[in-house]
C-alpha positions in Angstrom: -19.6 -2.2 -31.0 -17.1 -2.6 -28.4 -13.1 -1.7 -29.3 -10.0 -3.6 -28.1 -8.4 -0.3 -26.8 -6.4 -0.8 -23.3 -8.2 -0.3 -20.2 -7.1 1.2 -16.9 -8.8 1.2 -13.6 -8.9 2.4 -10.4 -10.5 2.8 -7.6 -11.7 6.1 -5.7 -13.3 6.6 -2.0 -16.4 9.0 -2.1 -19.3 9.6 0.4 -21.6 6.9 -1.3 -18.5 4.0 -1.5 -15.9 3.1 -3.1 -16.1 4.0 -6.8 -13.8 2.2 -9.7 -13.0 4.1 -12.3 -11.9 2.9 -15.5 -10.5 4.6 -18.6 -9.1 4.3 -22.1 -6.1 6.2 -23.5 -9.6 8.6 -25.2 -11.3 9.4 -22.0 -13.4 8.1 -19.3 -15.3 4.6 -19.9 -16.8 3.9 -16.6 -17.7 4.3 -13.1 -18.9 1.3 -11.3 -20.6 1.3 -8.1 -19.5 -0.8 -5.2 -19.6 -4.8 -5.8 -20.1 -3.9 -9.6 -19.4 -5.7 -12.6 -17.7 -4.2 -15.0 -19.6 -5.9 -17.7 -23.1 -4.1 -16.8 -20.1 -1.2 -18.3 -19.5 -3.1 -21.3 -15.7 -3.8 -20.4 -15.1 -7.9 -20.8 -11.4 -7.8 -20.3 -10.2 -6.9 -16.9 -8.8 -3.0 -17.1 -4.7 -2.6 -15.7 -4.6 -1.0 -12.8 -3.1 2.6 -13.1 -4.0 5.1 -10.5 -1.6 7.3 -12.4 -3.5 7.5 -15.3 -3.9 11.1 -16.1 -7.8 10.7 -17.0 -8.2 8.7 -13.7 -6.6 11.1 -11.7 -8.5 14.1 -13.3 -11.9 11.9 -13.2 -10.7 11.3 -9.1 -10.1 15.5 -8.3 -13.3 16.2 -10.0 -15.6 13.8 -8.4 -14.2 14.9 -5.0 -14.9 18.6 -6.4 -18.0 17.2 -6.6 -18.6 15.5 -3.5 -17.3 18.8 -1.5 -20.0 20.9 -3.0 -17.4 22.9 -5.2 -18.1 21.7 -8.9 -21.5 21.3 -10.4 -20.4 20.2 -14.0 -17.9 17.6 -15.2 -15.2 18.5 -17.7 -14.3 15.2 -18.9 -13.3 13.3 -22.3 -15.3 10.3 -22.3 -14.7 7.3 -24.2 -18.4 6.0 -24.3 -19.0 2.9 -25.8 -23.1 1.7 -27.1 -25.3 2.1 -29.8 -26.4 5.4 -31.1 -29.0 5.8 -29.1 -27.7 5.0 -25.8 -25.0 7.6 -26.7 -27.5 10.0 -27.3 -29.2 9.4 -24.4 -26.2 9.5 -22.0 -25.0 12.4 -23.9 -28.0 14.1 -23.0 -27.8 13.5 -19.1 -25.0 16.1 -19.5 -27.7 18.7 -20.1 -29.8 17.9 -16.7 -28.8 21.3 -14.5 -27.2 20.3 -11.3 -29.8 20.4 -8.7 -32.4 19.4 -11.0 -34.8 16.7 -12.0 -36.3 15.2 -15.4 -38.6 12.5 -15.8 -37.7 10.2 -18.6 -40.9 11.5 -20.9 -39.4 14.9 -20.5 -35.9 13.5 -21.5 -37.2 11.8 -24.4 -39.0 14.9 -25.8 -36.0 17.1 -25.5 -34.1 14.2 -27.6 -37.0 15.0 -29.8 -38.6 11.3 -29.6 -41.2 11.7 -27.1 -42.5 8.2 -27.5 -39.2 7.0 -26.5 -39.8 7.2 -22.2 -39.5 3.5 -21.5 -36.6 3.4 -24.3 -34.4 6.5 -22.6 -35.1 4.1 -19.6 -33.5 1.1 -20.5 -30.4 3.1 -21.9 -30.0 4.9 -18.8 -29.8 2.1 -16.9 -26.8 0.9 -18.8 -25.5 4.4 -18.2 -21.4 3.5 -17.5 -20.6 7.3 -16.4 -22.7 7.6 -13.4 -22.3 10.3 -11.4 -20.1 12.7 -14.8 -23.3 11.7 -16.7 -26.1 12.5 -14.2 -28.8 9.2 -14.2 -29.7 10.1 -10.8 -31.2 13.4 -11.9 -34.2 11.4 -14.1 -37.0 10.8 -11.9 -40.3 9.2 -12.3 -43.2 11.8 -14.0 -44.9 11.3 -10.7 -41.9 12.7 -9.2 -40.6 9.4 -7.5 -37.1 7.3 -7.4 -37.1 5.2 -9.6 -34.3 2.1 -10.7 -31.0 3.0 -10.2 -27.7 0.8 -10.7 -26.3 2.3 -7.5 -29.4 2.1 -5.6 -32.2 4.3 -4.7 -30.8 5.0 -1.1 -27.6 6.5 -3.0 -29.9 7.9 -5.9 -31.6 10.3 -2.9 -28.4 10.7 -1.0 -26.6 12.4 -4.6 -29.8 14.5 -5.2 -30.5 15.5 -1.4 -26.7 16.3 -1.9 -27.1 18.8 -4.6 -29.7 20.0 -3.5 -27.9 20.9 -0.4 -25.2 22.6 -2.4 -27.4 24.2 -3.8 -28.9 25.8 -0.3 -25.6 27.0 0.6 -24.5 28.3 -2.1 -27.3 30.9 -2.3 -27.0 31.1 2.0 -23.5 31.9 1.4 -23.7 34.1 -1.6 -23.4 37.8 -0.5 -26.0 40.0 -1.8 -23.8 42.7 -2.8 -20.4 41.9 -3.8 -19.5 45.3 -2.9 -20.8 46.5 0.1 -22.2 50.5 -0.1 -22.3 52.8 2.8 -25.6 54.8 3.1 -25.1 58.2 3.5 -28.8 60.2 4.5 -28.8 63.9 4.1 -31.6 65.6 5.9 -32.5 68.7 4.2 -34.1 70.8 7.1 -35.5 74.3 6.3 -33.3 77.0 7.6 -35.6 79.6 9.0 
């Protein structure tokens, strides 16, 4: 059931468009895509805009973590507003490792429901935390793209993205963090 708590927006650049951001005085209500209504979100009353607001500004510095390849998990208080169940669900997009794809069966199993595929679909489609809480990572069980708010040219661009980040990470990685100079003795017989 929706509250009546004040809402604050703003709204960020990032790679795949300009995001708004909007947030309670708890934590971190929604991100909307580009030329979204906030009411997909669940917010009727129009949010005051307040780039200053700490949780905006800490929900802006981590997404462009994100976008720069240099943070894989979000640290955010949410404020998530829905029924149980699409709580649960969303709450359970947290647990998707970055890089990484589900299907929606294999979601609904790890929820412990797995009859619930078509269900875990409909409630991440009204998923208002894309992007903290990681839609894009649930796949068809035939491995394709499938529905998503922001689009399934976006949907490939953030998992192509990861996935990249994931390439150069492991490139970049040294193999030893400290590197050992070999030293070969030959032991020759002294005659």
């Amino acid at each position: 059931m929706p509250t009546t708590s004040r809402l604050y927006s703003t709204t960020h650049p990032s790679p795949v468009g300009d995001l708004t951001l909007i947030a309670s005085d708890q934590g971190l209500r929604a991100i909307l895509w580009p030329k979204e209504s906030a009411r997909r979100a669940g917010i009727a009353n129009r949010p005051r805009r307040d780039p200053e607001h700490p949780i905006l500004k800490q929900t802006a510095t981590q997404l462009d973590e994100y976008f720069a390849g240099t943070r894989t998990a979000f640290d955010l208080p949410l404020d998530l507003e829905g029924t149980r169940f699409q709580v649960a669900a969303w709450r359970a997009l947290a647990s998707i490792p970055f890089g990484s794809t589900t299907s929606y069966g294999q979601q609904a199993a790890a929820l412990g429901i797995p009859t619930a595929a078509r269900a875990l679909g409909a409630a991440n489609r009204a998923n208002p935390v894309c992007i903290v809480l990681p839609c894009h990572r649930v796949i068809g069980k035939d491995g394709s793209l499938t529905g998503f708010a922001g689009g399934l040219a976006t949907k490939q661009w953030l998992l192509d993205h990861e996935a990249n980040v994931l390439v150069s990470t492991i490139v970049s990685t040294p193999r030893w963090q400290h590197p050992q100079t070999v030293q070969a003795r030959l032991s020759m017989p002294v005659a």
